[in-house]
C-alpha positions in Angstrom: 27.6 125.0 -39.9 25.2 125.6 -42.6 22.0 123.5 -43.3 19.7 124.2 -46.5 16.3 122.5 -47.2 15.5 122.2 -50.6 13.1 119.8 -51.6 12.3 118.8 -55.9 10.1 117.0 -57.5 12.2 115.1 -60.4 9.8 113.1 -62.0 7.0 114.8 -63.5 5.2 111.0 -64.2 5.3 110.3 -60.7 4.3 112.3 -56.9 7.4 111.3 -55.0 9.4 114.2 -53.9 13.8 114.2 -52.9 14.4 116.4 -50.2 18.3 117.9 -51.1 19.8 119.0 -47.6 22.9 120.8 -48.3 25.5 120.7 -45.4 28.9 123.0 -45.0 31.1 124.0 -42.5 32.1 121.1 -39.1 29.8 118.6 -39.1 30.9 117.6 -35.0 28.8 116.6 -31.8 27.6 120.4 -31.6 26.1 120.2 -35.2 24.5 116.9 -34.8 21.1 117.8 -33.2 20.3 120.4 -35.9 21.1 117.7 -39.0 19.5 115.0 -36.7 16.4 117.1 -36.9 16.3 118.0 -40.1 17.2 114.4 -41.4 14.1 113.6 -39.7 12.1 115.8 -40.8 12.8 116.0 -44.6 12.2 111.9 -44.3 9.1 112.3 -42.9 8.0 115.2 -45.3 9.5 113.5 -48.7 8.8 109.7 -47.6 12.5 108.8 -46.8 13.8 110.1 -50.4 17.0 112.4 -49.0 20.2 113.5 -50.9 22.8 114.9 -48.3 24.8 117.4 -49.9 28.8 117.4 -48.3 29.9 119.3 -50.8 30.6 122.1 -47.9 31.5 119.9 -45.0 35.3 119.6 -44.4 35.4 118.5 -41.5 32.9 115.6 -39.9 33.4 113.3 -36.4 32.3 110.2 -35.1 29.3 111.8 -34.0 28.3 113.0 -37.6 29.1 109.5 -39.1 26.3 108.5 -36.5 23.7 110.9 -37.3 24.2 110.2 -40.9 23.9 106.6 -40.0 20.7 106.7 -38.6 18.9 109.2 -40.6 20.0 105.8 -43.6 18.4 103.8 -41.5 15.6 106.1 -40.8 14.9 106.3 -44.3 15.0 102.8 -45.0 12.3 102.0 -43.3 10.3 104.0 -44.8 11.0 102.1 -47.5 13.1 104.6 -49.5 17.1 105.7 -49.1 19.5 108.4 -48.5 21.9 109.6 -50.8 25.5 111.1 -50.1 27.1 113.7 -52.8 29.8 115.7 -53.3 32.0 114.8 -50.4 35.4 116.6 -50.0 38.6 114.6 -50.3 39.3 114.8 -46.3 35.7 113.7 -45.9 36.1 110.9 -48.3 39.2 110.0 -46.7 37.0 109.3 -43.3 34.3 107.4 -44.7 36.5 104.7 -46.7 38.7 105.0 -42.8 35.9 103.8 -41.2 34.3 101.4 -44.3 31.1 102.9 -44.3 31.4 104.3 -47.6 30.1 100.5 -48.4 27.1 101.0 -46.4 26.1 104.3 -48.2 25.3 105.2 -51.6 27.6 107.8 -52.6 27.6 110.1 -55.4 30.0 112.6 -57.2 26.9 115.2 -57.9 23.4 116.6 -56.7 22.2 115.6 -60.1 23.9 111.9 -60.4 22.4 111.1 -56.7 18.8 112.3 -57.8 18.8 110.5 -61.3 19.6 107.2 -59.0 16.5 108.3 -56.9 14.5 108.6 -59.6 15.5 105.0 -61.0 14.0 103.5 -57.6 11.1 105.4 -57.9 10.8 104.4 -61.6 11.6 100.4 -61.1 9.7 100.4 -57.7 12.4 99.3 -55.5 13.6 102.0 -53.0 16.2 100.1 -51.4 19.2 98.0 -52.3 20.8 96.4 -49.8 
């Protein structure tokens, strides 16, 4: 598996930063350490503002779901959220499975997810529950 770091700064009117982790390949129990890790990290560096990029994954297990479950919940309470884009019809197919693409927000692009970042940061509300 594959794990890229970017982080952006979309809002020129305002300091908050999205940190865009782009994942590809299996995202199985030997992956999850690595993404649990950097989850963490790119929340603690951009203040819980992530966009997780599946555009590459096509392939992800009950131990991925988990780790992308709690780096949500990581972020939220740090008062901000975590964004899912570009996931792959199999991938899809897993989430809606399992019902948790009603606990996440998820997106068709990089760009769409980040413009819905940028709305929290602009109305002051980071989370909807």
């Amino acid at each position: 598996m594959q794990i890229n770091l970017q982080e952006i700064k979309p809002a020129p009117s305002n300091d908050q930063t999205v940190a865009i982790i782009g994942l590809s390949g299996r995202f199985d129990a030997h992956e999850v350490p690595q993404v649990r890790q950097m989850l963490t990290r790119a929340a603690d560096r951009t203040k819980g503002h992530i966009v997780v990029n599946l555009g590459g994954v096509n392939f992800i297990d009950s131990s991925g779901l988990a780790c992308l479950v709690q780096g949500m919940k990581y972020c939220r309470e740090l008062g901000a959220d975590q964004i899912l884009c570009n996931l792959q019809q199999p991938v899809r197919i897993i989430f809606e499975l399992t019902r948790l693409d009603r606990a996440f927000k998820i997106s068709d692009s990089v760009e769409e997810a980040v413009t819905v970042l940028v709305a929290q940061f602009e109305d002051g509300v980071y989370v909807s529950c």
